[in-house]
C-alpha positions as CSV (number, residue, x, y, z in Angstrom):
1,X,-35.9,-19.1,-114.6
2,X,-37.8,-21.6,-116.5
3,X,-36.1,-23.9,-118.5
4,X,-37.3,-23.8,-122.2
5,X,-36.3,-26.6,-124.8
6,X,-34.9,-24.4,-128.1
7,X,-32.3,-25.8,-130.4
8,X,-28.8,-26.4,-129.6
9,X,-27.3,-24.2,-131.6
10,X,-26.7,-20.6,-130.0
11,X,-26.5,-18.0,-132.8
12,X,-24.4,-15.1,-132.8
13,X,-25.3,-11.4,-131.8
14,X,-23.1,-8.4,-131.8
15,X,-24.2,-7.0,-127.9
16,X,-21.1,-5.1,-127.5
17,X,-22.3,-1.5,-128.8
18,X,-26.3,-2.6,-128.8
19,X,-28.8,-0.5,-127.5
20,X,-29.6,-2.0,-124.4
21,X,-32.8,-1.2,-125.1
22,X,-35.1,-4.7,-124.2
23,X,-37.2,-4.2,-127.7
24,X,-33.7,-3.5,-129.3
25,X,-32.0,-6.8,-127.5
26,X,-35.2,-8.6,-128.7
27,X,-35.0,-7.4,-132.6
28,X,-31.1,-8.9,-132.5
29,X,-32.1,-11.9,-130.6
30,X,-35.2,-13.2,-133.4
31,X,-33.4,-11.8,-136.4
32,X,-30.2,-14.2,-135.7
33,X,-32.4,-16.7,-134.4
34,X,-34.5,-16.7,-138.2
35,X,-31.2,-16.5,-139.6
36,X,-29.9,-19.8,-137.5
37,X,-33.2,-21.5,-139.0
38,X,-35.1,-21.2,-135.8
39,X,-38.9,-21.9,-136.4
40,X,-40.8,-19.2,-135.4
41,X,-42.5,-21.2,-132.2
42,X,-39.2,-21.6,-131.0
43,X,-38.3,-18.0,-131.7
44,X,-41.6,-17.4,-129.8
45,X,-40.5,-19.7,-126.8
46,X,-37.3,-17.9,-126.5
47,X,-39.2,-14.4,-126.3
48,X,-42.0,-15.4,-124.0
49,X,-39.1,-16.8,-122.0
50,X,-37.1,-13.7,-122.3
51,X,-39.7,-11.3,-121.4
52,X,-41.2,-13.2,-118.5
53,X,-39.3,-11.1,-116.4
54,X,-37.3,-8.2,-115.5
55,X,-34.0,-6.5,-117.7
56,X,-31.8,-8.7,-115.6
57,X,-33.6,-12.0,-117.1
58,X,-34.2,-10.8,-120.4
59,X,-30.0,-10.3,-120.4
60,X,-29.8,-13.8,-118.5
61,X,-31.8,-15.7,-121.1
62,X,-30.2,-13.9,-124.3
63,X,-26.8,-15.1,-122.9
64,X,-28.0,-18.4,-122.4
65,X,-29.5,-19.4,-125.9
66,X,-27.2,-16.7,-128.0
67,X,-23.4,-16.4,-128.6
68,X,-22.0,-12.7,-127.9
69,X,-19.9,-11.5,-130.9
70,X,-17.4,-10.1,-128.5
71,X,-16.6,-13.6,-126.8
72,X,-15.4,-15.2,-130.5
73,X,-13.2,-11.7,-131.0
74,X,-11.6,-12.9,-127.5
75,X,-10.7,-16.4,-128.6
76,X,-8.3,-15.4,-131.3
């Protein structure tokens, strides 16, 4: 996996209940990414990164720059 610089913060996505659908991961991923003031290069990073492989590496990448939904349910 290559490393790709994209900001710090890791915006949330509800994955729990997605479509796991790689177009329909995708569409979750850059909307919350816009939403967390991404620019769009790095949103384009993040998606050249993301599809650069298999379903495995697109789920690997997602969970590396974006916060599941579930995991903050867990904490309280």
């Amino acid at each position: 996996m290559t490393k790709i610089m994209l900001p710090t913060n890791r915006p949330t996505v509800h994955l729990i209940g997605a479509d796991s659908n790689a177009f329909t991961l995708l569409g979750l991923c850059q909307r919350a990414a816009r939403k967390a003031g991404w620019t769009p290069e790095e949103i384009a990073a993040f998606r050249d990164e993301a599809t650069a492989g298999d379903h495995d590496h697109l789920l690997a990448t997602i969970m590396e720059h974006f916060q599941d939904a579930s995991e903050d349910d867990n904490d309280t």
